[in-house]
C-alpha positions in Angstrom: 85.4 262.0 43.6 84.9 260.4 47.1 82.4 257.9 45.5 85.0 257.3 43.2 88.0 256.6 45.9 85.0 254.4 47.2 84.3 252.3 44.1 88.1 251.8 43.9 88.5 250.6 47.2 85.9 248.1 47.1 87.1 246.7 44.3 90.7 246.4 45.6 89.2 244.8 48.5 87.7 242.1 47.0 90.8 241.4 44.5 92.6 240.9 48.1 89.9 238.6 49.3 90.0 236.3 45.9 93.6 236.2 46.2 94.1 235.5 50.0 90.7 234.0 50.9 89.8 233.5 54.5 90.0 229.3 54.5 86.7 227.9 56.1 86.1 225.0 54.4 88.3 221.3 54.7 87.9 220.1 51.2 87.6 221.0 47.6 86.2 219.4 44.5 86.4 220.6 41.6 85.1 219.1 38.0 86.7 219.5 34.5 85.9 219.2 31.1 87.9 218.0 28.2 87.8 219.2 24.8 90.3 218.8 21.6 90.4 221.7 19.2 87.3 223.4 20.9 85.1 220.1 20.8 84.0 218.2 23.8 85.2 215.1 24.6 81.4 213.5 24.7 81.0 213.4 28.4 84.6 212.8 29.0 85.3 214.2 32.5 87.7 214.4 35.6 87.0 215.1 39.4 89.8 216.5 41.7 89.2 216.1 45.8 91.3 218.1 47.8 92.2 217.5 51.6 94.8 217.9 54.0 97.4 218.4 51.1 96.4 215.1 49.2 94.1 214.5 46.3 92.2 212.1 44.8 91.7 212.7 41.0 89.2 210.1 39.1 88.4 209.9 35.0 85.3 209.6 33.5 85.9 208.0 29.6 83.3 205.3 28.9 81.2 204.7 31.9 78.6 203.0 29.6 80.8 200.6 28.8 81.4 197.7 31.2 84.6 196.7 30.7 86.2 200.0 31.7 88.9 199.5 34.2 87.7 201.4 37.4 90.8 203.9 38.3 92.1 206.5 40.8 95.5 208.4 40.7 96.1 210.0 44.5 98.8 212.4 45.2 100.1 213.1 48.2 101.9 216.7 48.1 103.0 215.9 52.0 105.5 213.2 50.5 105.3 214.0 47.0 104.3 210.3 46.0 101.8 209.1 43.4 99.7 206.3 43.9 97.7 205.0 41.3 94.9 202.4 41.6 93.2 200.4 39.1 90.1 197.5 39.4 89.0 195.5 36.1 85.6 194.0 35.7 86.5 190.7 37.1 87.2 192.7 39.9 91.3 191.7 39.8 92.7 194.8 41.6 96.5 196.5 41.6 98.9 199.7 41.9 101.2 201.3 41.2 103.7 203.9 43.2 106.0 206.5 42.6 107.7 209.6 43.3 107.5 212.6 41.9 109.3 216.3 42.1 107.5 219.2 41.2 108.2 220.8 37.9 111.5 223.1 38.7 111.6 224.2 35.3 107.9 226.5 34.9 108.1 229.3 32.8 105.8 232.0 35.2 103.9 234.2 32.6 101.9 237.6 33.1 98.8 236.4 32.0 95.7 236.0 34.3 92.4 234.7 33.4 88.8 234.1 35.5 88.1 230.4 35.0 84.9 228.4 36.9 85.4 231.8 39.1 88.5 232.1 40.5 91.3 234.4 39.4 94.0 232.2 37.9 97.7 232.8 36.3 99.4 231.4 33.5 102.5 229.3 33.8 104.5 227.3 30.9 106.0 224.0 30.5 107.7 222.0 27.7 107.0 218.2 28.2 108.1 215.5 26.3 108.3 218.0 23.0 104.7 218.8 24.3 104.1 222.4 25.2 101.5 222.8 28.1 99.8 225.9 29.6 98.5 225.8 33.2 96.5 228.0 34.4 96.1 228.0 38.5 95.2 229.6 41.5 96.2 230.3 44.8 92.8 232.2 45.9 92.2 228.6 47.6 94.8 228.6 50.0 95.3 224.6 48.8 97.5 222.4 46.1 96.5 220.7 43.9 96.4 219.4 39.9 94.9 216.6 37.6 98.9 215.2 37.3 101.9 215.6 39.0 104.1 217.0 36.1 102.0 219.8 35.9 101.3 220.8 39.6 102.4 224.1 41.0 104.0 224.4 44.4 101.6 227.0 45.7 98.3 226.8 43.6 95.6 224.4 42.6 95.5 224.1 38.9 92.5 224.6 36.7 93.1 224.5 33.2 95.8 222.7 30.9 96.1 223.3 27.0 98.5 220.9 25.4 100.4 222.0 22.0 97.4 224.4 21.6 94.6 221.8 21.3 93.3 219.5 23.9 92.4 221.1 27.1 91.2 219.5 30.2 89.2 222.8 32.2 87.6 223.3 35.4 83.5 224.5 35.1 83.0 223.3 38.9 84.5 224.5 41.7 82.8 223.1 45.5 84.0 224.0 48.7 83.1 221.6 51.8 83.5 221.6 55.4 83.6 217.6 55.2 87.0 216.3 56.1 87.6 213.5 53.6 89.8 210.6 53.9 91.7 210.4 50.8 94.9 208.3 51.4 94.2 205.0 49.8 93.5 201.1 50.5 95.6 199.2 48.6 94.4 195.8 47.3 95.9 193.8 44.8 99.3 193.2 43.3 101.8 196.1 43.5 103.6 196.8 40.0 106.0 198.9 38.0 104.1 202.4 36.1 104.8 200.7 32.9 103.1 197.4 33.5 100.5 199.0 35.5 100.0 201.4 32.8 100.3 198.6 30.3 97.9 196.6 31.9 95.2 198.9 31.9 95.9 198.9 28.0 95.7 195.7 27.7 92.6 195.2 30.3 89.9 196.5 27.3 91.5 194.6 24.2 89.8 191.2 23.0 93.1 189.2 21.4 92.2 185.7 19.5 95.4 183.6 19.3 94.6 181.9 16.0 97.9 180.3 15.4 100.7 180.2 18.1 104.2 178.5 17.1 102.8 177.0 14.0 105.3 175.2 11.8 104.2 175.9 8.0 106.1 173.8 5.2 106.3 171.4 2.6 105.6 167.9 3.3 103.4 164.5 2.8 100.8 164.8 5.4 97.8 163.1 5.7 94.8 164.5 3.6 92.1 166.6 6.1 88.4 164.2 5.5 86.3 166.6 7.8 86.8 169.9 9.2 87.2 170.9 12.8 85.7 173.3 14.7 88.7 173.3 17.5 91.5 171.9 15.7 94.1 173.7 13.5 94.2 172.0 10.0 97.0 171.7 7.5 96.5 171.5 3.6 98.3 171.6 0.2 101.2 169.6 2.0 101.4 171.8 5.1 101.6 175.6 3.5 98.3 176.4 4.6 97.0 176.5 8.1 93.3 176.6 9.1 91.6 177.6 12.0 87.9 177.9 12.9 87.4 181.6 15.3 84.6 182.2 17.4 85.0 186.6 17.4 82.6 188.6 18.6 79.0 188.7 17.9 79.1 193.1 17.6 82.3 194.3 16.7 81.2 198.1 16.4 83.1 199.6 19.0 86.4 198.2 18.5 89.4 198.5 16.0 90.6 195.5 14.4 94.1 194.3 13.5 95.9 191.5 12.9 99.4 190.7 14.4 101.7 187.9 12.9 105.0 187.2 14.2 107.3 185.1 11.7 110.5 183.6 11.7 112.1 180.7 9.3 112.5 177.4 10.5 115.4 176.3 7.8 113.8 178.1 4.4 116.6 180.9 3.2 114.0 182.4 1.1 111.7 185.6 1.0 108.3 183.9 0.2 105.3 185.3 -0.6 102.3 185.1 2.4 98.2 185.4 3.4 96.7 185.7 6.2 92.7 185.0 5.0 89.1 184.5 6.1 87.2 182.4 4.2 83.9 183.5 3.5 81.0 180.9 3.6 77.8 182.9 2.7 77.2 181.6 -0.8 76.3 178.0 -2.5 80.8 176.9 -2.6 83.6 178.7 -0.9 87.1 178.3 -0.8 86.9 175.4 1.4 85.5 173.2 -0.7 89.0 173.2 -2.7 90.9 172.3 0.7 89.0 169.2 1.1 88.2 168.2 -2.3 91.1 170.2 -4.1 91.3 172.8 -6.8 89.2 171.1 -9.9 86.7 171.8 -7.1 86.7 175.5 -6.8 84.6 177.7 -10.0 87.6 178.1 -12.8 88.1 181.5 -14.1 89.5 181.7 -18.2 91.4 184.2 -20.1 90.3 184.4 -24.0 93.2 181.6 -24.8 91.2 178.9 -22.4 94.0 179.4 -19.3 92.1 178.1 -16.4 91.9 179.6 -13.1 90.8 178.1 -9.8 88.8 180.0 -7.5 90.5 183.4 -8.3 87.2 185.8 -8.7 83.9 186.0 -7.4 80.9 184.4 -9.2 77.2 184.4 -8.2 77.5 181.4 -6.4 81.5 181.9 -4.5 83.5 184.2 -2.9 87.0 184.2 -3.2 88.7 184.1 0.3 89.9 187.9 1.8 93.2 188.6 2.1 93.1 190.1 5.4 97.2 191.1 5.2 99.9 190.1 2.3 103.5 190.0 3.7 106.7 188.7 2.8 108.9 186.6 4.7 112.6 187.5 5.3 115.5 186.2 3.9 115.9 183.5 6.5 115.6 185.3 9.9 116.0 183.4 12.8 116.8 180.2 11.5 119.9 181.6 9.6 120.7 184.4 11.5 124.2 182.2 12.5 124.9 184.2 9.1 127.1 186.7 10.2 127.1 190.3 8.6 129.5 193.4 9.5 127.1 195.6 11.9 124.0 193.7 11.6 122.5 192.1 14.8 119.7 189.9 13.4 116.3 189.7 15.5 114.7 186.3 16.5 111.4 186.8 14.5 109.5 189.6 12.3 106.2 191.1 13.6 103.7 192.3 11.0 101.0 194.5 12.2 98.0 195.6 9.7 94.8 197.5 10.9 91.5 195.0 8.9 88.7 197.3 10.6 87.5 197.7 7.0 86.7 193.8 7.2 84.6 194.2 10.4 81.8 192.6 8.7 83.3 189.6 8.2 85.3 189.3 11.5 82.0 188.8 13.5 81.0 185.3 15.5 82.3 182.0 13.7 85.5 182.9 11.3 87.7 180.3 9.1 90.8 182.2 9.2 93.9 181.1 7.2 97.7 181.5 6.7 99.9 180.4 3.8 103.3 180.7 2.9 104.3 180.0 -0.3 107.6 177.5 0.1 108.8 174.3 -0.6 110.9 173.7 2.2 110.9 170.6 4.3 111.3 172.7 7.6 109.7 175.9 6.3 108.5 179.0 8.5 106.7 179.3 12.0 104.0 181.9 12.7 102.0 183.1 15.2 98.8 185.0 14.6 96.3 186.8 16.8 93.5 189.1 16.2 93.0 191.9 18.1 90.0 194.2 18.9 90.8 197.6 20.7 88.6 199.6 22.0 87.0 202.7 19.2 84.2 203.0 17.1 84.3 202.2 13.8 81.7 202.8 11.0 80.1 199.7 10.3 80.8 198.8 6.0 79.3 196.8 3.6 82.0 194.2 2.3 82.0 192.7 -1.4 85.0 190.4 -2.2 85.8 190.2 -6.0 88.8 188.6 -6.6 92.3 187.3 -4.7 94.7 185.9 -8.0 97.2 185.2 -4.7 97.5 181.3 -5.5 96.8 180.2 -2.2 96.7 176.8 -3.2 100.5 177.1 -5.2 101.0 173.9 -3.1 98.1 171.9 -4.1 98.5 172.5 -7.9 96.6 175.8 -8.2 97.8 177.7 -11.2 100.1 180.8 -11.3 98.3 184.0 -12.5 100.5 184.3 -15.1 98.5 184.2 -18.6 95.3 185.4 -16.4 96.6 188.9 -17.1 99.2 188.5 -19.6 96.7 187.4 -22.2 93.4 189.6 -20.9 91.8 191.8 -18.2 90.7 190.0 -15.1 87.2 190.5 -15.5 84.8 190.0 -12.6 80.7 190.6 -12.7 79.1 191.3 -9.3 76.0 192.6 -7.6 76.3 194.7 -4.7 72.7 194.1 -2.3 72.4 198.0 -1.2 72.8 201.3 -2.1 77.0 202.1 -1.2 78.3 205.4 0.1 81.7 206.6 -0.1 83.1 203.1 -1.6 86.3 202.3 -2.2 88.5 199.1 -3.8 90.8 198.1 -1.4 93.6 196.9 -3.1 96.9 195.4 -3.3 99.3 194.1 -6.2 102.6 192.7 -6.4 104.5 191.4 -9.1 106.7 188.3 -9.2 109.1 186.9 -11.3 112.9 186.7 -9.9 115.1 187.7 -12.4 116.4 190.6 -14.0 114.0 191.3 -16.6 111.2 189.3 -14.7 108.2 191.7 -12.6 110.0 191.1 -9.5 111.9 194.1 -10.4 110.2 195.6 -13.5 107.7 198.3 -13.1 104.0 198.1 -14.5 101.3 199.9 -14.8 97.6 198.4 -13.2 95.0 200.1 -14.6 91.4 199.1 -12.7 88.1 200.3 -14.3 84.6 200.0 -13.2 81.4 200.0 -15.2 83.7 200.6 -18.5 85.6 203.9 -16.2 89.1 204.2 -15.2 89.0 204.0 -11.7 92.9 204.6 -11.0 96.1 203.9 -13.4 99.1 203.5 -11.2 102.9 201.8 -10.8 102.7 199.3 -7.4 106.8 199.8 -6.5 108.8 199.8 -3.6 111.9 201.8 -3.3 112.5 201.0 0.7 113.3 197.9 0.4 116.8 198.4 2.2 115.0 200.4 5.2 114.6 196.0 6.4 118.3 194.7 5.9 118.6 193.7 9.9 115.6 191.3 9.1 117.4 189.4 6.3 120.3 187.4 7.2 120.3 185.1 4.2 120.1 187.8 1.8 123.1 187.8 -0.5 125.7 190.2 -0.7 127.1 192.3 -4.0 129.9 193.2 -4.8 128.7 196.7 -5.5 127.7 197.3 -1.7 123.8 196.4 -2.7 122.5 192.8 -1.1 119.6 191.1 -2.8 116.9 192.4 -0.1 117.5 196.0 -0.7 116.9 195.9 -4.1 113.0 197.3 -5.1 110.6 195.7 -5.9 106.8 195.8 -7.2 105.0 196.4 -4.5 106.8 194.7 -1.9 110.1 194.2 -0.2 111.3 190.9 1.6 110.2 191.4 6.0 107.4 193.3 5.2 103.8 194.7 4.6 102.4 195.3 1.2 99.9 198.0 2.0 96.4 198.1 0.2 95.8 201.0 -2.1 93.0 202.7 -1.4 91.2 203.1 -4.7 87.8 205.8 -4.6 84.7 204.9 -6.1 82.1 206.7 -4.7 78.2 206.2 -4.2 77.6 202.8 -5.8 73.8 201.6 -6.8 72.7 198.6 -5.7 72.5 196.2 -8.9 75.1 194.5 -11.6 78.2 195.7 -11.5 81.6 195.1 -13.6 85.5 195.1 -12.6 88.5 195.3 -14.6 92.2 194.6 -13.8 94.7 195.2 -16.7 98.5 194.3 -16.2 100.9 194.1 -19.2 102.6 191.4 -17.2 106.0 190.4 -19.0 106.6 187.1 -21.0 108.1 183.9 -19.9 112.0 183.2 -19.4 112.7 179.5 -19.9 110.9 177.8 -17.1 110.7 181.3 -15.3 107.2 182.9 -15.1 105.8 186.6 -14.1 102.8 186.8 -12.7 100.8 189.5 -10.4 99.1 188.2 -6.8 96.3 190.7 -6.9 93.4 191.1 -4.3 89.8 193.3 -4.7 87.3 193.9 -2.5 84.7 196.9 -2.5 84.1 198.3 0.9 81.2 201.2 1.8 78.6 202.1 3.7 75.1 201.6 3.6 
């Protein structure tokens, strides 16, 4: 019994001594781990100092990368103040300040838990519609936490689970007599949180302005001789704009997207558009019909002779990659003095498409295009950048096989009307490599503007592959009037309906027309066969329906 009592008394002895801890050190440090859904975060880490009621907390993300910004976040629990410092790799340094108040609104709960070996308890917040779990301790005497919103007013935190899932956890917890000096020097420009926060965003991303404020249209310009490595070009009387791109040489560890900002510069009209690269890796390409025009681009014929320019891939061409199909608004901007009951028109439309599937051809010297379909003296202005953000990406193999999109509408290059009204568009190919998990990415929309036209009549695209159905599906849009504030020309019904909510094919006037992404599988390297059936409807008058179509396997070696 007395050993017992003994036992007991020890043990309540040094509960005491973990929870009120004679203080003999100056400084703490203390090292966490992050993890999401029990995985580590890859050597993703965070270090707190503590001293004299501030702390200096730094993040660990991508060391091994060089253009990580180099940042610290202070907090100073004397005047509760932030302070957060940030240095890029051109060394350009700033700050940012702010206050802060100490969560009033914890939820204390009776669970404890040993973590890096201290006793800690649990407390409870809800953040943003984010539910967090802290788990601290006040066996250090000290305060202290990784960010403000979380810190408790007696107790240095060690662990935070968000929603359940990622956690950021102490495994490191060192004591020091040193006295450290942790209030900062600050260098540099002061700024807001948002821009400082935006900034460091923005610090990592490689943006390529490839057009900026560029009129497109319908005019007599001067015919382009030669092309330019620097200079934008026009062609097919100022619809198309070309640019030459130096990108990066490895583009493995980024995302890719493209970003176009539109507006109209006096066209009413919802008008189809391309944003393309032109590839150059075979004997022509597509830019030998810009300079020499479309007799000089391989001609593709259906079984009654209808020609074709430069619509499918051969042995010899590619046909240029639609990087992102969209559709121009009914007239925003430049007819937005059009005035509608409770619509505010914007100034422009911003169309933003992730390409990181294109990676392969997005690397060192790119042609990249932009058309817009119009025949409007004062037509449409754009502005187009490409943007690389930081994230590994698993490099794929790229085959373009066909883009019926008439580019080249301007110069004389033919609808694809007959090209699947009277046939399948049939393309031969040979892929170089064995293909993993390949897919068709591909996107259809069908055209023709009046009431029995494809505009607004659902078909079926069937696509086969080596003589099997790959995928038999209805490309139609039924959200069209989700985009009414970005069509101020769009005409009004008397049933309550204007012209721009009405669905469509595939599309809907201000937007995107997403790729479908259409399964293949392992591929073999060798010949190869596509098909691409549309029972496209017949001709009204002078009126036409027609499908822009584009193809291109993607997979990985």
């Amino acid at each position: 019994m007395k050993k017992t009592i003994t036992l007991f008394l020890l043990l309540l002895l040094a509960l005491l001594m973990n929870a009120q801890p004679k203080k003999d050190f100056k400084s703490v440090k203390i090292t966490y781990e992050m993890s999401a859904n029990g995985r580590s975060y890859g050597g993703m880490n965070t270090v707190m100092e503590i001293c004299d009621n501030w702390a200096l907390i730094s993040r660990k993300y991508d060391r091994e990368n060089p253009d990580t910004p180099v940042q610290y976040t202070y907090l100073d629990f004397n005047k509760n103040e932030e302070i957060k410092t940030a240095r890029l790799k051109n060394n350009d340094e700033f700050y940012t300040t702010r206050s802060f108040t100490i969560n009033d609104k914890l939820e204390f709960l009776p669970e404890t838990d040993t973590i890096a070996g201290y006793l800690c308890k649990k407390a409870k917040a809800v953040i943003n519609s984010n539910t967090m779990e802290i788990w601290y301790t006040t066996a250090l005497g000290v305060i202290g936490s990784m960010q403000p919103n979380v810190a408790i007013p007696d107790g240095v935190v060690l662990k935070v689970v968000r929603n359940g899932q990622s956690e950021e956890k102490a495994v490191k917890v060192e004591l020091s007599n040193d006295v450290l000096t942790l209030k900062p020097t600050l260098e540099g420009a002061p700024l807001s949180a948002p821009a400082f926060n935006y900034r460091i965003q923005q610090s990592q991303v490689l943006s390529f302005d490839v057009f900026n404020n560029q009129s497109i249209y319908f005019r007599d310009i001067p015919k382009v001789e030669q092309l330019s490595d620097t200079e934008v070009m026009q062609f097919a009387n100022g619809s198309i704009v070309l640019k030459k791109v130096k990108m990066p040489e490895e583009n493995s560890r980024y995302s890719i997207f493209a970003e176009l900002a539109q507006h109209s510069e006096g066209d009413a009209y919802d008008r189809t558009g391309s944003v393309f690269v032109i590839p150059v890796d075979k004997k022509q390409s597509f830019l030998d019909g810009l300079l020499k025009g479309k007799d000089a681009l391989p001609q593709y014929k259906d079984k009654n002779g209808g020609v074709f320019e430069g619509m499918a891939a051969t042995e010899d061409y590619l046909p240029p990659v639609e990087l992102m199909r969209f559709y121009s608004s009914f007239g925003v901007k430049g007819y937005n003095h059009i005035q509608v009951a409770d619509y505010n028109w914007p100034d422009s439309i911003v169309y933003k498409q992730e390409i990181t599937d294109y990676a392969q051809l997005l690397k060192d010297e790119v042609w990249v295009g932009a058309w817009i379909g119009n025949y409007a003296k004062d037509g449409h202005n754009i502005s187009l950048k490409i943007k690389f953000y930081p994230g590994n990406n698993t490099p794929k193999e790229v085959y373009p096989l066909f883009t019926t999109t008439n580019i080249m509408e301007m110069a004389g290059q033919a609808y694809p009307a007959g090209l699947f009204r009277n046939d399948s568009l049939t393309v031969n190919f040979k892929t170089d490599v064995d293909l993993k998990n390949a897919y068709i990415r591909y996107i259809s929309t069908g055209h023709g503007g009046w009431g029995g036209g494809d505009e607004f009549t659902p078909k079926l695209n069937e696509i086969f592959m080596d003589g099997t159905r790959l995928i038999a599906y209805t490309p139609w849009r039924e959200d069209c009037g989700s985009y009414r504030e970005l069509n101020p020309a769009s005409g009004n019904f008397a049933n309550g309906l204007s012209s721009s909510d009405l669905s469509r094919s595939g599309w809907c006037p201000g937007t995107v027309s997403y790729p479908v992404f259409i399964h293949v599988g392992d591929v073999k390297a060798g010949k190869h066969q596509i098909k691409v059936a549309i029972p496209v409807g017949e001709p009204e008058g002078s009126s036409l329906s027609y499908w822009c179509t584009s193809g291109v396997l993607v997979g990985e070696k």
